[in-house]
N, C-alpha and C positions, 0 to 999 in steps of 0.2 A: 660768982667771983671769977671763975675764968673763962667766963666772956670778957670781963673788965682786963683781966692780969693777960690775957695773950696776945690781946690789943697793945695793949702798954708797951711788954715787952718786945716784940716785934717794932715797934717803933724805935726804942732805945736801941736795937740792935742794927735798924736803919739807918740812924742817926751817926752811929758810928762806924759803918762801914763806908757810910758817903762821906763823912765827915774824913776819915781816914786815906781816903782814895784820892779825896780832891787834895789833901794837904802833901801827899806825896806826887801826886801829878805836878801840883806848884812848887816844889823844892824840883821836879825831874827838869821842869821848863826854866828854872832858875840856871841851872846847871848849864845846859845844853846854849841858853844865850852867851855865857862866858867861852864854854870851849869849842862850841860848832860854827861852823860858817853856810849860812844860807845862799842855796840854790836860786839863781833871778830866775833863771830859764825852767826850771821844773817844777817851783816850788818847794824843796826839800830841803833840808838841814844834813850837811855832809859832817862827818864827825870824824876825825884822824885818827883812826884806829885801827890797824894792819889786820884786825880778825872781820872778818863777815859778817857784817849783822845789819838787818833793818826791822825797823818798829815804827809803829807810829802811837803818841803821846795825845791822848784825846783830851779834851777841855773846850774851854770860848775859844784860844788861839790855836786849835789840833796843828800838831806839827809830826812829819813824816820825818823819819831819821835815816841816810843810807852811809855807814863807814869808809873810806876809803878803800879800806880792804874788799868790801860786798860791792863797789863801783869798778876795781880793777879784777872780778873775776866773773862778776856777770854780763853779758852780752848785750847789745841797745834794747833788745826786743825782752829779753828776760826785765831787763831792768821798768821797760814798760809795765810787765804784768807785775811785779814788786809795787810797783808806784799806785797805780790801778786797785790793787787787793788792800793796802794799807786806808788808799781812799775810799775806797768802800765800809772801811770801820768806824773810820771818823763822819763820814755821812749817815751813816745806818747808827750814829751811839752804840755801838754793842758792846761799850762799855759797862751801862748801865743794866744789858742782861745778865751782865757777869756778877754783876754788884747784887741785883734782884736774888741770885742764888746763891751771892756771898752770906747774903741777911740771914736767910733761912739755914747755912750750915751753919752759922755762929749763932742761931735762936736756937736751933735742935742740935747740939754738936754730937750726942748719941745716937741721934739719926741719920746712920748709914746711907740713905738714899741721896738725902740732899747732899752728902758728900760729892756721889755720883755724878748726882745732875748737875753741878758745879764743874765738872772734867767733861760731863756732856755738852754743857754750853759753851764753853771754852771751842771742842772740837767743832759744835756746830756751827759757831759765828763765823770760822775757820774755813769751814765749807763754801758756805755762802759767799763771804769775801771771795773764795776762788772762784767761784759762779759768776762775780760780778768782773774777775781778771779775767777771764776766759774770752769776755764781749769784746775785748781790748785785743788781745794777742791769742798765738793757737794755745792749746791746751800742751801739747809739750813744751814751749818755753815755759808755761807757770809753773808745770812739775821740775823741768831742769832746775829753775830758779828756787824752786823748796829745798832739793836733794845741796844745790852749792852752799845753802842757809842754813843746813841741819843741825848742825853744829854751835851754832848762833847762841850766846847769850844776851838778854836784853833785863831789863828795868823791872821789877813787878808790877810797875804801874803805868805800863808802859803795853801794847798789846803787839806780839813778836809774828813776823813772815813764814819760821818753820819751827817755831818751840813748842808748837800744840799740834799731835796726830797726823805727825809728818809721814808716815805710811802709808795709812789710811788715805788720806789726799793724792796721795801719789799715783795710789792706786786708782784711785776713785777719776782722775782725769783721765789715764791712761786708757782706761777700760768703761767709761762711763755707762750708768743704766737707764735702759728705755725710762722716758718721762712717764711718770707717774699718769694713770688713767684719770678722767675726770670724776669716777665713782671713787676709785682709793683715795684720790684729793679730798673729797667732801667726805668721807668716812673719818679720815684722819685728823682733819679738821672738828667733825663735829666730835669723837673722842677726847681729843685734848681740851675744847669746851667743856667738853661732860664732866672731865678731871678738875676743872678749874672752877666750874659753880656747882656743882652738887655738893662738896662740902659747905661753899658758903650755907647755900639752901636748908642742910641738915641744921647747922650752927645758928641758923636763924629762925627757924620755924617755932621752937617755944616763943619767942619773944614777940613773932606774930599773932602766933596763937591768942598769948594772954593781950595784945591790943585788941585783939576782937572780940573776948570774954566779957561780961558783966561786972567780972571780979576783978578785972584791973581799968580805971577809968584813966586814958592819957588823953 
């Protein structure tokens, strides 16, 4: 029975976090056609708004948002690594990592972990994007340009420049850590593998079992 029921459930809670996600991304893209005016020259959606903020709006049509107010206080080259990092979300989907651990905290909501790992993927796709601004412009324009964002509010469904582990990042450019050896890469690698099929395996093994017994004919 809960082989059947976690399957099930996990699906319904898929269904409704995608299903929820896309339908506020499409009222966000609704909105933004009426009151933003799109960039020819950079590709971006400027939005008249005296506070700082940029985001970018993933979907078929991802659109980058930069305010009026976050274009008259950041610098050309800041503004680069903004453009750059929001572009990296919309090409990477890291939309859909966010979603992946949205399911899991609304399937387990007393389990604390998944909470976690829901603020850990948030920061990490965070990361990354700034990994990917960083090839664009130097590493302190991207930190300057977080520090003048921090303040930024954006959309929920929307994925924001300095609303997730703005610290952390800050630090992390400033001070950056030796690259990872190629034995810790493949260690850490095959770890998080380990995490991700060992339970399938555990969860699967009766039902292999009984196909190769005499007593269940499939």
């Amino acid at each position: 029975m809960l082989a059947g029921v976690l399957p099930a459930w996990l699906t319904v809670c898929a269904v409704r976090v995608l299903a929820g996600g896309w339908r506020d991304r499409r009222r966000l893209h609704r909105s933004l056609s009426l009151i933003a005016q799109p960039n020819d020259e950079s590709g971006m959606v400027v939005l008249e708004a005296p506070a700082a903020a940029a985001f970018c709006v993933p979907g078929r049509a991802g659109r980058i948002v930069v305010t009026r107010g976050a274009l008259e206080r950041l610098t050309a080259t800041e503004l680069d690594g903004v453009l750059a990092h929001e572009a990296a979300h919309l090409q990477g989907r890291h939309n859909l990592a966010v979603a992946l651990s949205q399911v899991l905290a609304r399937a387990f909501p007393r389990v604390r972990v998944f909470e976690v790992a829901t603020r850990e993927t948030r920061k990490l796709i965070e990361l990354l994007a700034d990994d990917v601004a960083v090839q664009r412009v130097d590493r302190l324009s991207v930190a300057s340009a977080i520090v003048s964002l921090v303040e930024m509010k954006a959309p929920s469904a929307a994925l924001a420049m300095a609303q997730d582990a703005a610290a952390v990042r800050v630090s992390r450019l400033l001070q950056p850590e030796p690259p990872m050896t190629p034995w810790r890469y493949r260690l850490g690698a095959f770890g998080a593998l380990a995490v991700a099929v060992v339970p399938l395996l555990i969860a699967g093994y009766p039902a292999f079992s009984a196909a190769l017994s005499d007593l269940c004919n499939i």
